[in-house]
Short mmCIF file of the C-alpha atoms (twelve columns), coordinates in Angstrom:
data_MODEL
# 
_entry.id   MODEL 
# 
loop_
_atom_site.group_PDB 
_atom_site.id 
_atom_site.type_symbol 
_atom_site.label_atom_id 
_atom_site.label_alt_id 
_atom_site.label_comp_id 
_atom_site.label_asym_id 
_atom_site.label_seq_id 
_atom_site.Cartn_x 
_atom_site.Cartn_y 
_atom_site.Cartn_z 
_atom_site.pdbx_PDB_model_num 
ATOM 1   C CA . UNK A 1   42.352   15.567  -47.716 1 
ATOM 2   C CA . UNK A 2   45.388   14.295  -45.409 1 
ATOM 3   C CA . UNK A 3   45.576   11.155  -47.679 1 
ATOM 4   C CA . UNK A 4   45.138   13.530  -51.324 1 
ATOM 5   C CA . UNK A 5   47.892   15.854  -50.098 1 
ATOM 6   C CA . UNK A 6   50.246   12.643  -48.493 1 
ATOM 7   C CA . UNK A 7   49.767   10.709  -52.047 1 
ATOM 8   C CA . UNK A 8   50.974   14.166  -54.202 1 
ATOM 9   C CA . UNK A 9   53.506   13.875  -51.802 1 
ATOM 10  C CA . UNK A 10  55.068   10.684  -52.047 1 
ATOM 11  C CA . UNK A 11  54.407   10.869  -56.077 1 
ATOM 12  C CA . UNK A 12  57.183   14.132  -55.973 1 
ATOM 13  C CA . UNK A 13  59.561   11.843  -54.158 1 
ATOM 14  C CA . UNK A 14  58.878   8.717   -56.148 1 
ATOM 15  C CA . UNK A 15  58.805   6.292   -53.070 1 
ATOM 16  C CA . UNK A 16  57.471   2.971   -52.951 1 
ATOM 17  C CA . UNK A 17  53.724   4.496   -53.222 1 
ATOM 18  C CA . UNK A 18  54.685   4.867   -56.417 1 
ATOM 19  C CA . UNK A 19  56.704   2.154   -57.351 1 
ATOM 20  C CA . UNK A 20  53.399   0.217   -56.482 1 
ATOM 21  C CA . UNK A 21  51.188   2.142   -58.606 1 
ATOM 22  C CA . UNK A 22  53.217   2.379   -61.498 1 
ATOM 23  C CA . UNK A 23  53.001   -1.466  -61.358 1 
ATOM 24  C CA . UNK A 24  49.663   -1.846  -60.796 1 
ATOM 25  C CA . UNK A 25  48.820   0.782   -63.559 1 
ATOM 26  C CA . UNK A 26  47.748   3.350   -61.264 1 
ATOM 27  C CA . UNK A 27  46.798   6.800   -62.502 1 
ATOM 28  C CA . UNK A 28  46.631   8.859   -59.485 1 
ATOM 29  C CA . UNK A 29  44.159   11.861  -61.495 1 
ATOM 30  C CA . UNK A 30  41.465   8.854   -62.173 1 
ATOM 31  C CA . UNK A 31  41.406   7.593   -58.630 1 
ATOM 32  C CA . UNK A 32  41.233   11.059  -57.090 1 
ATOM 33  C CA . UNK A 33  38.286   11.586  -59.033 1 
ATOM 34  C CA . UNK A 34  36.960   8.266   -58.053 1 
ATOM 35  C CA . UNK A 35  37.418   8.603   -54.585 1 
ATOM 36  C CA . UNK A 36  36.056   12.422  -55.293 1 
ATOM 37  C CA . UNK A 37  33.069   10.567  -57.304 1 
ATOM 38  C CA . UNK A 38  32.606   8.023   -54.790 1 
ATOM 39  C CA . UNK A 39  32.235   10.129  -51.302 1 
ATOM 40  C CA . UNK A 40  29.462   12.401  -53.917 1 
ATOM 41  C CA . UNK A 41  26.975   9.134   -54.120 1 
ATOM 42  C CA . UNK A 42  27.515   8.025   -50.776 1 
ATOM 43  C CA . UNK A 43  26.774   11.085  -49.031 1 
ATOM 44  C CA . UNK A 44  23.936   11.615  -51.994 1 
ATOM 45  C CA . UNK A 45  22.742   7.693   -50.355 1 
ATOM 46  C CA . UNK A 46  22.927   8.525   -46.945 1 
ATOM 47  C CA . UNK A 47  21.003   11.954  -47.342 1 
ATOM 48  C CA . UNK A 48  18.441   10.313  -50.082 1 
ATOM 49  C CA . UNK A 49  18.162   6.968   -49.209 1 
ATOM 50  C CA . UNK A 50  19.751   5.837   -45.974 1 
ATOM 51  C CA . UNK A 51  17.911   8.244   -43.902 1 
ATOM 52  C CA . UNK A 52  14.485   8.165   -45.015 1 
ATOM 53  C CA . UNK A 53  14.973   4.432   -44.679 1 
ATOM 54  C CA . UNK A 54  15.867   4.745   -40.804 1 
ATOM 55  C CA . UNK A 55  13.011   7.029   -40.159 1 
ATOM 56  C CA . UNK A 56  10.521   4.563   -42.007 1 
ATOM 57  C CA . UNK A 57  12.895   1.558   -39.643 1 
ATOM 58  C CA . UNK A 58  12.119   3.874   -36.159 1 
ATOM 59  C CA . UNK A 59  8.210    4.926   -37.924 1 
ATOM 60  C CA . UNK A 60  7.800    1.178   -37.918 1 
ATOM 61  C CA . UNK A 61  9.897    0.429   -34.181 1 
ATOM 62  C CA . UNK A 62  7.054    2.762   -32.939 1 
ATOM 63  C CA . UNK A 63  4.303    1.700   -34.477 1 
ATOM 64  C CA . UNK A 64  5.335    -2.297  -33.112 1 
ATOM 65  C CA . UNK A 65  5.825    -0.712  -29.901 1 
ATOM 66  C CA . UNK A 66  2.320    1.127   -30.398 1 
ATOM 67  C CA . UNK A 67  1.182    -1.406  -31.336 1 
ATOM 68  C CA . UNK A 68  1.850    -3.966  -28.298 1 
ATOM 69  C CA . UNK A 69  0.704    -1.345  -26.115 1 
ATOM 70  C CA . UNK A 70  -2.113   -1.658  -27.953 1 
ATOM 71  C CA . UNK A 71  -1.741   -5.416  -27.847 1 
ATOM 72  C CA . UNK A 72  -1.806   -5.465  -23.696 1 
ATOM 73  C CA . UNK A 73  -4.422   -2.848  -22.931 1 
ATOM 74  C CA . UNK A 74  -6.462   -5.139  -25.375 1 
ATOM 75  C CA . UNK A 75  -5.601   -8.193  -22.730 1 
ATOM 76  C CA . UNK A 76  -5.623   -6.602  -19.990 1 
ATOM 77  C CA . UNK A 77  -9.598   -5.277  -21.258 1 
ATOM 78  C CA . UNK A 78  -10.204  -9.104  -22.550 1 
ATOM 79  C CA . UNK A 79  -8.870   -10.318 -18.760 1 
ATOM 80  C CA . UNK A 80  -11.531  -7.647  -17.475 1 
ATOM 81  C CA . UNK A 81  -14.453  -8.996  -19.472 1 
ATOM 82  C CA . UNK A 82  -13.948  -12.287 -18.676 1 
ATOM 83  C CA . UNK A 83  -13.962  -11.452 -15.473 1 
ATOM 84  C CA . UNK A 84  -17.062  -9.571  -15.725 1 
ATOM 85  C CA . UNK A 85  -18.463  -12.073 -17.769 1 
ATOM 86  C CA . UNK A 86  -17.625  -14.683 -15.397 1 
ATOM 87  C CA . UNK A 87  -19.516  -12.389 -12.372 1 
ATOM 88  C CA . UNK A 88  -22.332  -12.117 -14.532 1 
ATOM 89  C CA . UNK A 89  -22.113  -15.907 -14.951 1 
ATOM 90  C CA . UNK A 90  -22.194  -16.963 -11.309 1 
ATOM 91  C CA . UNK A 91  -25.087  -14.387 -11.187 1 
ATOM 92  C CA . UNK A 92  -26.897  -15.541 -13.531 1 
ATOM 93  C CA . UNK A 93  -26.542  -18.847 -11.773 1 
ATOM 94  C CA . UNK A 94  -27.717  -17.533 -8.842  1 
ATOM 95  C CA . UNK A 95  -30.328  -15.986 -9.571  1 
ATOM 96  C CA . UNK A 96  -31.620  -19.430 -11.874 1 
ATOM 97  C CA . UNK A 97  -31.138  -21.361 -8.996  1 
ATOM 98  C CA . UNK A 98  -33.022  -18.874 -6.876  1 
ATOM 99  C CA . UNK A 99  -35.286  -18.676 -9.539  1 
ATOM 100 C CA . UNK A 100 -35.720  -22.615 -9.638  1 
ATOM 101 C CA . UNK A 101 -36.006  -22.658 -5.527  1 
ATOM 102 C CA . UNK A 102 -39.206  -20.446 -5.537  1 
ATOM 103 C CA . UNK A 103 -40.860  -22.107 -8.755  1 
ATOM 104 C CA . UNK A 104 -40.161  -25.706 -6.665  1 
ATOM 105 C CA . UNK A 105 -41.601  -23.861 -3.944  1 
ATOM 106 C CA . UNK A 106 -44.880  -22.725 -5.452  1 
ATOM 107 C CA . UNK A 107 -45.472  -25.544 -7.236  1 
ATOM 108 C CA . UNK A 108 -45.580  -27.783 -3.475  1 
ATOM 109 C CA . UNK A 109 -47.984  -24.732 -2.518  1 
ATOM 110 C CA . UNK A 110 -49.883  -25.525 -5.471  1 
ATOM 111 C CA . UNK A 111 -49.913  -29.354 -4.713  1 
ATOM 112 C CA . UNK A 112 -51.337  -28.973 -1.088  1 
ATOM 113 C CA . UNK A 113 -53.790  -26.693 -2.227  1 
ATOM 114 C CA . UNK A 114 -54.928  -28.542 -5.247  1 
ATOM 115 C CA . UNK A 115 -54.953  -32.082 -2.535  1 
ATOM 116 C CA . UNK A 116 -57.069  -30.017 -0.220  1 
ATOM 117 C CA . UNK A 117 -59.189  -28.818 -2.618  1 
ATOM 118 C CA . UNK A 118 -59.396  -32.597 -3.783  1 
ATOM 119 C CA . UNK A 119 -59.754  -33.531 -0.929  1 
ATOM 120 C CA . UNK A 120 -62.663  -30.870 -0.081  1 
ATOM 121 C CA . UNK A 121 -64.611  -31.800 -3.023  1 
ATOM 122 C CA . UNK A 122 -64.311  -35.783 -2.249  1 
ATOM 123 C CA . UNK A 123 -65.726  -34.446 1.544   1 
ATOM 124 C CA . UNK A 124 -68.415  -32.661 -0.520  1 
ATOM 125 C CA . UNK A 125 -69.327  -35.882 -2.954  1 
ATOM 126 C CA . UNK A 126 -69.115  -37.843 0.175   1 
ATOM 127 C CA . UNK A 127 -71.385  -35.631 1.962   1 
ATOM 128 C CA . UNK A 128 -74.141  -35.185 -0.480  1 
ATOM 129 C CA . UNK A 129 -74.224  -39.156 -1.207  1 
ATOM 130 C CA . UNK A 130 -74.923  -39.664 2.111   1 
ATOM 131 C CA . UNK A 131 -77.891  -36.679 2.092   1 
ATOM 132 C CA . UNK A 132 -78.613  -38.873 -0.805  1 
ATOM 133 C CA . UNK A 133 -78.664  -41.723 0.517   1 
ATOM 134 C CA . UNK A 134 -80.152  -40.847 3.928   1 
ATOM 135 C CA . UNK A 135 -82.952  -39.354 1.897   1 
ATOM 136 C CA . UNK A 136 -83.303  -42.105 -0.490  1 
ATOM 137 C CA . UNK A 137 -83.540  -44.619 2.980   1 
ATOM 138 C CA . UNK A 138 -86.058  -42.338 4.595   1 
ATOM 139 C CA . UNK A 139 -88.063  -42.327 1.082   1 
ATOM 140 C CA . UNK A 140 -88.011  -46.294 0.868   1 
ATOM 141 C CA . UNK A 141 -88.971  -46.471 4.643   1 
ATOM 142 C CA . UNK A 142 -91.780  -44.500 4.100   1 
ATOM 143 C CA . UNK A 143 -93.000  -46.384 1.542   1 
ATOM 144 C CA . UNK A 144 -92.206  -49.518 2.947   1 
ATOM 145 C CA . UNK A 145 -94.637  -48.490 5.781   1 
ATOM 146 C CA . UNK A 146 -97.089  -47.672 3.493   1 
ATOM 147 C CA . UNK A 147 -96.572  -51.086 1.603   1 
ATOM 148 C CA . UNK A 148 -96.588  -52.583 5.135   1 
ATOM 149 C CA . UNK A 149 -100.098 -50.549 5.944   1 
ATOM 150 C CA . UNK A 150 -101.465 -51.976 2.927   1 
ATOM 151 C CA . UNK A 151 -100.520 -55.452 3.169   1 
ATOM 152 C CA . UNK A 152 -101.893 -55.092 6.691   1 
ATOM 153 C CA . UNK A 153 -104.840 -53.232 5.909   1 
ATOM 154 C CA . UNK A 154 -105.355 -56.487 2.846   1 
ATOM 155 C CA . UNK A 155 -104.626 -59.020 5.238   1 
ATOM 156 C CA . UNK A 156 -107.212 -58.388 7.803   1 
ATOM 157 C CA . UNK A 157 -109.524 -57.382 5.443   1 
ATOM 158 C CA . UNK A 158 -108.876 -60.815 4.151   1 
ATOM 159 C CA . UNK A 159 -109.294 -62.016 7.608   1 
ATOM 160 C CA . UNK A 160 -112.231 -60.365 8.965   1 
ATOM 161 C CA . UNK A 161 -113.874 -60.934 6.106   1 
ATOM 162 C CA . UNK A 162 -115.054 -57.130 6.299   1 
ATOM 163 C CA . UNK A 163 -114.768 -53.956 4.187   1 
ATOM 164 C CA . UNK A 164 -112.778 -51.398 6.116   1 
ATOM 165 C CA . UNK A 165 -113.980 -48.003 5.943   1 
ATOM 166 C CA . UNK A 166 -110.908 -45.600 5.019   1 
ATOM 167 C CA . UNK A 167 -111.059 -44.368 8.190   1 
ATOM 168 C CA . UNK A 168 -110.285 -48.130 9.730   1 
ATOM 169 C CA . UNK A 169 -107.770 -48.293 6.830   1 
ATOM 170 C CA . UNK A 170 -106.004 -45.042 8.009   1 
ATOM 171 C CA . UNK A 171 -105.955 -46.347 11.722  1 
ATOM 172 C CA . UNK A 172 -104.566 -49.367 10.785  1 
ATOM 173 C CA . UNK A 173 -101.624 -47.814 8.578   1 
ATOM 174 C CA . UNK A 174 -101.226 -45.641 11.798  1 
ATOM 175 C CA . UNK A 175 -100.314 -48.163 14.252  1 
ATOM 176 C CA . UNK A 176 -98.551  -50.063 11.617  1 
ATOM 177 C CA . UNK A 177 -96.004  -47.617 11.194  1 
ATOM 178 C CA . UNK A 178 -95.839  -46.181 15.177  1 
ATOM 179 C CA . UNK A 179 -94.882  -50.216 15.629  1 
ATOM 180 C CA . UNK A 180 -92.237  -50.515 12.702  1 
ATOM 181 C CA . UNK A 181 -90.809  -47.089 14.109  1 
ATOM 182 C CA . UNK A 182 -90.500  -48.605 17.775  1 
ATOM 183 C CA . UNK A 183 -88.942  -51.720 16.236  1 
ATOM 184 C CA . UNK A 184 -85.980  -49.919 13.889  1 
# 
């Protein structure tokens, strides 16, 4: 208003304000209302347009700053599950290795016990083959000495020239096979 009421002013006196603008083609009406027009839109700008612009500018400042909040309790919960993840891991580990350990472990129990249960069963095999063959020599030795009793019992029939009576054949056999026993 200082500068409206200053330019009426210097228009009444006809100083070199005006000296200017009547060079320049100044009409001093048109550029009051220009001036009048102009501060109208600007202040219709900054009310309509300038400051629903800076709210949206400090809506969107929060929301960043919301937003990297956001971003670092996100890292800081990532940083915490790896970290769990990585206990979990060496766990895990653990417990496979332990895991691993006993399994080694029962499988050497398992070993011995199948080797002495091998070894239990070859005892076994080995011990009936010999009541096998023990039985199977006491068998042919009592058959040799009844082979021997008859050979005997032939050959001194052939000898004596005599039928032996079974009772002289039984004798025979006897003494036969008292002898071989003394002998083996």
């Amino acid at each position: 208003m200082n500068v409206l009421a200053l330019m009426l002013q210097q228009e009444a006196q006809g100083g070199p304000v005006e000296s200017i603008a009547r060079t320049f083609g100044v009409n001093w009406t048109h550029l009051t209302a220009q001036f009048v027009s102009f501060a109208i839109v600007c202040a219709a700008l900054y009310w309509l347009a300038y400051r629903p612009v800076l709210r949206m500018l400090e809506a969107r400042r929060q929301q960043i700053a919301a937003g990297l909040a956001n971003t670092e309790k996100i890292n800081a919960a990532l940083a915490n599950i790896e970290s769990q993840r990585q206990g979990v891991m060496a766990e895990a580990q653990a417990q496979s290795a332990k895991l691993i350990a006993d399994a080694r472990e029962i499988a050497k129990r398992l070993q011995e016990q199948e080797a002495q249960r091998s070894i239990a069963a070859a005892e076994q095999i080995l011990q009936k083959a010999r009541e096998a063959s023990e039985s199977e020599h006491a068998r042919m030795l009592t058959e040799l000495k009844r082979e021997v009793g008859r050979l005997v019992v032939q050959t001194t029939t052939a000898v004596v020239g005599k039928v032996l009576t079974p009772e002289d054949e039984r004798r025979l056999a006897e003494e036969t096979a008292r002898q071989l026993a003394t002998t083996t």
